[in-house]
C-alpha positions as CSV (number, residue, x, y, z in Angstrom):
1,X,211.5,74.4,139.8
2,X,212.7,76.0,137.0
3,X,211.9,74.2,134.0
4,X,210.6,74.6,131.0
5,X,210.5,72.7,127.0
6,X,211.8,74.7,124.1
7,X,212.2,73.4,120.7
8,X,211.2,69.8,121.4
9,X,213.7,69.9,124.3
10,X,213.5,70.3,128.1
11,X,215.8,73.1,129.9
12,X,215.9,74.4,133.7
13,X,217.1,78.0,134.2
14,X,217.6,79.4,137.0
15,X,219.5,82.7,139.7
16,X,220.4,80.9,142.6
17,X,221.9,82.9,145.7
18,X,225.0,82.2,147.0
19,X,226.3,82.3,150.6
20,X,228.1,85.5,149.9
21,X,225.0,87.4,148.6
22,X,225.8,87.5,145.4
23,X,224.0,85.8,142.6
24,X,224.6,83.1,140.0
25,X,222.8,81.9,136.9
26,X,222.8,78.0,136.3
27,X,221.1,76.3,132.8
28,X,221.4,73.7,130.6
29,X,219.5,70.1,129.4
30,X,218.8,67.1,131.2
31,X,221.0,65.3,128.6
32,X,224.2,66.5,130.5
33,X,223.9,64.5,133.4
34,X,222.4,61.7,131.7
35,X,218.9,62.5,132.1
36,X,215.7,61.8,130.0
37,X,214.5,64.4,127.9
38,X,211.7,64.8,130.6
39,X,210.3,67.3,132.4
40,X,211.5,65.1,135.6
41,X,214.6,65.0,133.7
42,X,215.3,68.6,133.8
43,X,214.3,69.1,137.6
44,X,217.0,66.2,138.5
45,X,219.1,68.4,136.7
46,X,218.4,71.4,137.9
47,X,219.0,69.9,141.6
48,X,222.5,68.0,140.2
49,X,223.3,71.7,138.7
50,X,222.7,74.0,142.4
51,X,224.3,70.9,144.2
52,X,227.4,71.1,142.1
53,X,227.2,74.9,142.7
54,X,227.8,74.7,146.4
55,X,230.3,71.7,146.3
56,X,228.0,68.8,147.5
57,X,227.4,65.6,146.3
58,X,224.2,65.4,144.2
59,X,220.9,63.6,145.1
60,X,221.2,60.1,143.6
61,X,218.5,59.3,141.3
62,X,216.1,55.9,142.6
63,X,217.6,52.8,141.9
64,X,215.5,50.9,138.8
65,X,214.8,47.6,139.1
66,X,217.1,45.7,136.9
67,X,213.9,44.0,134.5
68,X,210.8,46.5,134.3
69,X,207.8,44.6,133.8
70,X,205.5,44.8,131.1
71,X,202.4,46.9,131.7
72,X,200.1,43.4,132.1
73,X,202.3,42.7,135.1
74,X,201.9,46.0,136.7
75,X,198.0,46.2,136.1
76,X,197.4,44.4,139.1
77,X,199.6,47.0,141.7
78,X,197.9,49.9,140.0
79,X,194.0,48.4,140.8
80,X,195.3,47.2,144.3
81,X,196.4,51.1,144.8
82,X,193.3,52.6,143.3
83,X,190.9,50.2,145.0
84,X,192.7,51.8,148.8
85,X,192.8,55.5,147.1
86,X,189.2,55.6,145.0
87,X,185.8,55.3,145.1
88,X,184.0,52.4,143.7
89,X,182.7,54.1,140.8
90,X,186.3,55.3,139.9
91,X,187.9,52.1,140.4
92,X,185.3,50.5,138.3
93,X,185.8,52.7,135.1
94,X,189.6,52.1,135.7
95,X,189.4,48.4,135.2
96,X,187.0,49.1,132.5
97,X,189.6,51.7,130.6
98,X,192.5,49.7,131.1
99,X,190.7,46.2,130.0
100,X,188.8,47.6,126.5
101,X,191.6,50.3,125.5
102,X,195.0,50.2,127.1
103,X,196.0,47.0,127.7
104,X,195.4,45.8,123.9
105,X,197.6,48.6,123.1
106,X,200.3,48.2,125.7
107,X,199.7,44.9,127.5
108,X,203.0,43.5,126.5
109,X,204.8,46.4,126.4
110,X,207.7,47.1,129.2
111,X,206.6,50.1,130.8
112,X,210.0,51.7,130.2
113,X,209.0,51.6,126.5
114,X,206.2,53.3,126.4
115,X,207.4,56.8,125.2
116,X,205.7,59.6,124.0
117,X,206.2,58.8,120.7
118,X,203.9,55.5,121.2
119,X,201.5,57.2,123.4
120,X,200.7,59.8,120.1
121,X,200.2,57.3,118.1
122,X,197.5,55.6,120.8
123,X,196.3,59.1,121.1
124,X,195.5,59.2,117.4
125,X,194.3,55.8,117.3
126,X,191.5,56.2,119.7
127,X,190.0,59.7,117.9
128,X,190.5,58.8,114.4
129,X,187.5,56.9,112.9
130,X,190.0,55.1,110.3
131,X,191.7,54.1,113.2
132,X,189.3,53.5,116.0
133,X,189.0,50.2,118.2
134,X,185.7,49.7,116.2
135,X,186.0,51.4,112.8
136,X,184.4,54.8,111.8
137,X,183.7,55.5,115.5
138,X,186.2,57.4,117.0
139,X,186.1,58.3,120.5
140,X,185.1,62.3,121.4
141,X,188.7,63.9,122.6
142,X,187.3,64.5,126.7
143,X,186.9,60.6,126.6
144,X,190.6,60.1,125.4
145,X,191.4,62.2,127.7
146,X,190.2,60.0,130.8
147,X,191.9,57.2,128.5
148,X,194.9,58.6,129.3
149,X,194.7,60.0,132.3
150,X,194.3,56.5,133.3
151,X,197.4,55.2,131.3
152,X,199.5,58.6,132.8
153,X,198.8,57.5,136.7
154,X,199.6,53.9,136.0
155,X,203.0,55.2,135.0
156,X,203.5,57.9,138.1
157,X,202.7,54.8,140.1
158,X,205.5,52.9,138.4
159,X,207.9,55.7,138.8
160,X,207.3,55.8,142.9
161,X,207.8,51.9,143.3
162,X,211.2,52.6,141.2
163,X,209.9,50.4,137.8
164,X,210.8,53.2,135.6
165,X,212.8,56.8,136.1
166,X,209.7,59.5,134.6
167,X,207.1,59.4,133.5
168,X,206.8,60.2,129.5
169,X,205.6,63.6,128.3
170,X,201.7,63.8,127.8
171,X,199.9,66.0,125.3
172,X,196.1,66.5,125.9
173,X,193.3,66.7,123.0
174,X,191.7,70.0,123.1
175,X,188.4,70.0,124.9
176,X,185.4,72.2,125.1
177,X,184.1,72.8,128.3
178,X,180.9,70.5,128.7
179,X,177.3,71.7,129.3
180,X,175.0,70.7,132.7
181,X,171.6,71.2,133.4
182,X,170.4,73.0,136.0
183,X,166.7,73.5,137.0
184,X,165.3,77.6,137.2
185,X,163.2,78.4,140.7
186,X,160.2,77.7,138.8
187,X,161.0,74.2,137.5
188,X,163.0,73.9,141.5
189,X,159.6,74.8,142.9
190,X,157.3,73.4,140.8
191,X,159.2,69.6,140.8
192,X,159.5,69.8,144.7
193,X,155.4,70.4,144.6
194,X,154.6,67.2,142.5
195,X,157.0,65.0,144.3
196,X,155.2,61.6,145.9
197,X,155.0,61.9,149.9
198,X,158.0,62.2,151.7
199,X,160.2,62.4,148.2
200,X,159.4,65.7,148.1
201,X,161.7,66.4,151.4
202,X,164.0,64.2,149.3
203,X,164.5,66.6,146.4
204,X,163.7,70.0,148.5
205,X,166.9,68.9,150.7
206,X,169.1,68.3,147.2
207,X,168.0,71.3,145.7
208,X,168.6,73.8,148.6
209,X,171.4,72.2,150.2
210,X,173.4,70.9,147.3
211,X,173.8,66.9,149.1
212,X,175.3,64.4,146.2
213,X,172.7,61.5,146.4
214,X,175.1,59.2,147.7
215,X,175.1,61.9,150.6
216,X,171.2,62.3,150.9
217,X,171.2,58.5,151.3
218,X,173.8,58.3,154.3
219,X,172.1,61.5,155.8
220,X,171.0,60.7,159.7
221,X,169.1,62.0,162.0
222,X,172.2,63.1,164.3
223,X,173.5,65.1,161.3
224,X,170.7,67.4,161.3
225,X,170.1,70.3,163.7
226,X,166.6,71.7,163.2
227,X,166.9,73.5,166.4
228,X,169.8,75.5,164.9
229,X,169.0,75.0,161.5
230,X,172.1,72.9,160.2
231,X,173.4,70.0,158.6
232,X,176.7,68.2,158.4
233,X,177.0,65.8,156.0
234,X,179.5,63.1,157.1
235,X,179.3,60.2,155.2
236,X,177.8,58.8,151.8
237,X,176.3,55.7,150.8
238,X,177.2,54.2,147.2
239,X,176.4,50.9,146.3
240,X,175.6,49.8,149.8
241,X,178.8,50.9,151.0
242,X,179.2,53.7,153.8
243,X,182.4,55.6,153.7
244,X,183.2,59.3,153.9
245,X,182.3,62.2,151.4
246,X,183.5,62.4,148.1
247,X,186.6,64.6,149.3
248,X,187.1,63.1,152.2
249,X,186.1,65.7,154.4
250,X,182.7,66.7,156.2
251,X,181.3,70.3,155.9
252,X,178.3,72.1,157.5
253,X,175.3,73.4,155.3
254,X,173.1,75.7,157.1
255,X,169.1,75.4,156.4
256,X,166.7,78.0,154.7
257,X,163.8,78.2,156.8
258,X,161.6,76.6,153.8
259,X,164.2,73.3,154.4
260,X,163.7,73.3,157.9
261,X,160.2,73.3,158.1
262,X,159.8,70.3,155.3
263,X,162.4,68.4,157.7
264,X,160.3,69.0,160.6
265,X,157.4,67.8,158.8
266,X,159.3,64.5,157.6
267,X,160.6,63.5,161.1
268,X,160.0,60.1,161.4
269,X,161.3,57.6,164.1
270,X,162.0,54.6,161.7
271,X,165.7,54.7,162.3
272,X,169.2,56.5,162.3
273,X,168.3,57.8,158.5
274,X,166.8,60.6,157.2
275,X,165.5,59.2,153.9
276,X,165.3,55.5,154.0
277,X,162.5,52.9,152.9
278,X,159.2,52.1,155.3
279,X,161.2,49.5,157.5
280,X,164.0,52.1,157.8
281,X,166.4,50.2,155.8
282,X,168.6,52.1,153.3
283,X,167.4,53.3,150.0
284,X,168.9,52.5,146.6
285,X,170.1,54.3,143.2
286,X,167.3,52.2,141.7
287,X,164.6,53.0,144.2
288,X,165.5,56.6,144.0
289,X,165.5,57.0,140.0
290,X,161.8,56.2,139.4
291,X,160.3,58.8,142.0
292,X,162.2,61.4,140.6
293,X,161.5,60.7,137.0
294,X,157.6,60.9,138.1
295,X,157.7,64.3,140.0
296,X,159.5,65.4,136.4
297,X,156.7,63.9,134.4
298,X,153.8,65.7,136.5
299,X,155.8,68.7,136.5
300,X,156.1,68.7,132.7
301,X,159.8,69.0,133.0
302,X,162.7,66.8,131.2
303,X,163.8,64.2,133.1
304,X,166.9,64.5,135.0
305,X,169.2,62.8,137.7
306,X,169.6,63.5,141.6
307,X,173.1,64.7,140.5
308,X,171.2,67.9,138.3
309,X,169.5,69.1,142.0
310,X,173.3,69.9,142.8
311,X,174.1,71.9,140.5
312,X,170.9,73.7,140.9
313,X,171.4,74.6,143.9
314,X,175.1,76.0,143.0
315,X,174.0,77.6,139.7
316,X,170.9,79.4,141.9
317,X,173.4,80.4,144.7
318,X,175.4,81.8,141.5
319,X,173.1,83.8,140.2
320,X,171.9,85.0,143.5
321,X,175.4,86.8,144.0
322,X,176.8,84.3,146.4
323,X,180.7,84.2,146.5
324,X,182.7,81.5,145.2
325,X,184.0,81.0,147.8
326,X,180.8,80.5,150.1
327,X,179.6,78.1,146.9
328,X,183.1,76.4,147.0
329,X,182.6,75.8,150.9
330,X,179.1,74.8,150.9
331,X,179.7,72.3,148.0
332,X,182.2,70.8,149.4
333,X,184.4,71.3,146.3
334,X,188.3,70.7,146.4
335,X,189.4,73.4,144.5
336,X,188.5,76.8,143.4
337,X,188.2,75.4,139.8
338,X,185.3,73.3,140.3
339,X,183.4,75.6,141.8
340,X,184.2,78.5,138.8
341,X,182.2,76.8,136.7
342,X,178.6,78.6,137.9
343,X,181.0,81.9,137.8
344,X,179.0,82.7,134.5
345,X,175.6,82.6,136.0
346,X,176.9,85.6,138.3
347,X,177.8,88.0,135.5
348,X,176.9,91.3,138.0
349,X,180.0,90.2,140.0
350,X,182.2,91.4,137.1
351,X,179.6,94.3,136.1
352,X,180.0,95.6,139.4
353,X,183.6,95.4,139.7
354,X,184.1,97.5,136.2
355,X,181.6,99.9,137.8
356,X,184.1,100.9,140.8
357,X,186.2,102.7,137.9
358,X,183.4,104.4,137.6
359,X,183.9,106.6,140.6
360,X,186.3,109.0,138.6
361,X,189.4,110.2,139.8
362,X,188.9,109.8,143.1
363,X,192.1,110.2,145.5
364,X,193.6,107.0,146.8
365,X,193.4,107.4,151.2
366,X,196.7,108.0,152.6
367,X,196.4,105.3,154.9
368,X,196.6,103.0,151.5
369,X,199.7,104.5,149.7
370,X,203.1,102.4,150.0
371,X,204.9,103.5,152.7
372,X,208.1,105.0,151.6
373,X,206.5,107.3,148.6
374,X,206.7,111.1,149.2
375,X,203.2,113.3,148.5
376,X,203.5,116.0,146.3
């Protein structure tokens, strides 16, 4: 698609091909065929415009049902969708979200009234101390944000079950992007060497293999192959509850030989799981927090979450000039933009890149010229 806002108003612009060869140039607003001043708006257009182009009859737009509900009525069909779609965790700070922030502001509101100019003015409300839920404290912009990203799904949820035609235009506060700790080899080493007992093969394996904790505590005995040195982590536990990895999908970690050994040393025949209590029975978050924070306390280091061992072991892989790709893969990240953020701790990636120039004036091989150019 083609479009694009210009002076408060959304356009589509485009060179279409016709059946002839030739080309043709198509514009114009949403407006004209009765459109909202959306970015939707314009791509209906845009479709309505090529259609009339080529003489057929244009896409017809989803029928609305004839009395939109209010935004109180619909909060139940969104939590029913997000409770299928998310994790726990995620469905929990939805309900939390919509319940302290915005249903108070748009509870009774039908949700074909919301508009952008109404969501500015929540916007504002929520980061302005004068205007704040609870005075003077007005909420830091990343956590309006999540606000309403929140709000914004709701409304793409109403637009598939055909409640409302678009979705309003969003504008984001300006964020910062936010620190994370990660641990150095000495602090890595040194907490591992403190650790209580078999904790110690607890932190070693979230450290060098970057596990979530939810995936160190669904980790069996099946998953790992010390023979070939590899693990697959299929599953995670949160809250009691066994379900698949964060994305969704299983990936394969192979094992440093420090990892191995430590696994072959903690081989127990309790049960199915690799880290799991003395009757074999799962571990949970709060059984796991206090360990940790002791190993930190003998090892004279801050103390930190099971989440923190993560990113150690990306940021080390980082700065050991792994790819990010390899990090991406081994992460089990979605996209390429979650893993970028260790990109900075592998700053000779970029050094050695600006040092191929360095090579003079070499001559390019033949073999890589573009076929079709003449040598001199």
């Amino acid at each position: 698609m083609s479009a694009f806002k210009k002076d408060g108003r959304w356009r589509f612009r485009k060179r279409v091909r016709l059946p002839d060869g030739t080309r043709d140039r198509i514009f114009g607003v949403p407006e004209t065929y009765g459109l909202p001043n959306t970015k939707v708006g314009a791509e209906e257009a845009e479709r309505r415009a090529i259609a009339e182009l080529f003489g057929e009859r244009p896409r017809a737009l989803p029928a609305i049902a004839s009395k939109v509900v209010t935004l109180s009525a619909f909060q139940p069909v969104y939590l029913e969708h997000s409770d299928i779609k998310n994790e726990y965790s995620s469905v929990k700070a939805k309900r939390q979200i919509l319940r302290d922030h915005i249903v108070p502001a748009f509870g009774s509101t039908p949700l074909d009234q919301i508009t952008f100019a109404r969501i500015e003015d929540f916007k504002h409300m929520l980061v302005r101390p004068e205007d704040a839920p609870i005075p003077g404290k007005g909420l830091g912009n990343k956590t309006g944000n999540n606000i309403l990203t929140v709000l914004r799904r709701l409304l793409a949820l109403a637009v598939k079950r055909e409640q409302i035609l678009a979705v309003p235009e969003f504008e984001w506060l300006p964020t910062e992007p936010g620190d994370w700790r990660f641990l150095s080899f000495e602090d890595t080493e040194a907490l591992i060497a403190t650790a209580d007992g078999e904790w110690a093969t607890m932190i070693m394996v979230g450290a060098r293999c970057g596990l979530r904790q939810g995936e160190l505590l669904g980790l069996r005995w099946c998953d790992v192959d010390l023979k070939n040195g590899r693990l697959t982590v299929r599953r995670s536990i949160v809250r009691g509850r066994v379900k698949l990895p964060k994305n969704r999908r299983s990936r394969e970690i192979p094992l440093g030989d420090d990892v191995r050994a430590q696994l072959s040393r903690h081989r127990h025949l309790r049960g199915e799981l690799v880290f799991c209590d003395d009757e074999g029975n799962q571990l949970t978050n709060g059984e796991c927090k206090h360990p940790l924070y002791r190993a930190c306390a003998k090892a004279k280091i801050e103390r930190l979450g099971w989440h923190v061992l993560r990113h150690t072991f990306g940021s080390q892989l980082a700065s050991q000039g792994a790819s990010m790709k390899a990090i991406q893969e081994l992460m089990g990240h979605r996209t390429m933009q979650q893993t970028m953020r260790y990109a900075h701790l592998s700053p000779h990636v970029t050094r050695d890149a600006v040092k191929l120039l360095d090579r003079g004036a070499q001559p390019v091989p033949n073999s890589t010229r573009k076929s079709g150019t003449t040598q001199d």
